[in-house]
N, C-alpha and C positions, 0 to 999 in steps of 0.2 A: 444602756438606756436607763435612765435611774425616774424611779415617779416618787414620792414622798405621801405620809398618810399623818395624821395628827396621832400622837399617841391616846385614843380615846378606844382601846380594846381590854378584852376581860383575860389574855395569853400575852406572855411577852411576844413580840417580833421573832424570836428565833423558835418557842413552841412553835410558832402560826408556819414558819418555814418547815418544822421538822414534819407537822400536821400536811403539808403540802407536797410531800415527797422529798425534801432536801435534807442532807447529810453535813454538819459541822466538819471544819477540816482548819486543819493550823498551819500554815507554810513554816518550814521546818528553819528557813533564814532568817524572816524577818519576825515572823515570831505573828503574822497577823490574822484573823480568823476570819473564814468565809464560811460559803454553802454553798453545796454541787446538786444539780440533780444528773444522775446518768441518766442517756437517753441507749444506750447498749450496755451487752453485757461486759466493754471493754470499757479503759479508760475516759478514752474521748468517741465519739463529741459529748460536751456534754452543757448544762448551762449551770453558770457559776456568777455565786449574789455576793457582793458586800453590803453591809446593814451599817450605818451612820447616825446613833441614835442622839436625839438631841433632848433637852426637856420637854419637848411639847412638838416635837415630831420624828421621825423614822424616815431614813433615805435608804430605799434601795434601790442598786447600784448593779442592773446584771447586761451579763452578755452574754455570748453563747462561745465553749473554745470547741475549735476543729481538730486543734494537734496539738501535742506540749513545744514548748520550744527545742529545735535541735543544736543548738550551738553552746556549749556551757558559757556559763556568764552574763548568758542577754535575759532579758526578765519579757522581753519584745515576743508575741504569742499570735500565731493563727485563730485572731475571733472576729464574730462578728458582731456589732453594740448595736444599730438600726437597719435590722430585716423583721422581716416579717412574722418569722420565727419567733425572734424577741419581743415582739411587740405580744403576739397569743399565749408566747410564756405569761410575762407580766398580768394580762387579762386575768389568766389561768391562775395565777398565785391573790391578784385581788378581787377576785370570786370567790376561792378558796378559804379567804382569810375576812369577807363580809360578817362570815354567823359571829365573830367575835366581838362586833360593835358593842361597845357598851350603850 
């Protein structure tokens, strides 16, 4: 589920994530960088952001995974992009990241 914001804040996009409970992470392949939040103390489930920053807006792009992939080679992943869950994540992160309006 991805919502977008203008860049008009006083934090970059990834402080306002870190300020929200998420954790930066580097896929070790492709070399790209996201943000998890864990919802246990295990790896999954957990919900995980890409940020698409542009000059004059920020896409963020989350889902939620339930399990890593089992199969080597397939990049293909148990999540889910529109439930409900993700919808109160996103709520939760642009609540969290309002006090920063310039």
């Amino acid at each position: 589920m991805k919502f977008r914001l203008p860049n008009k804040f006083s934090q970059t996009p990834a402080m306002m994530l870190r300020r929200s409970g998420y954790l930066k992470i580097q896929d070790r392949i492709s070399g790209k960088t996201s943000y998890v939040r864990k919802l246990t103390a295990h790896h999954y489930p957990r919900f995980h952001l890409y940020l698409k920053e542009a000059s004059d807006e920020t896409i963020f792009d989350l889902h939620l995974d339930q399990a890593k992939t089992r199969h080597a080679g397939q990049t293909a992943h148990n999540a889910d992009y529109e439930t409900p869950e993700v919808e109160e994540e996103l709520t939760r992160i642009y609540l969290a990241i309002e006090k920063f309006k310039i």
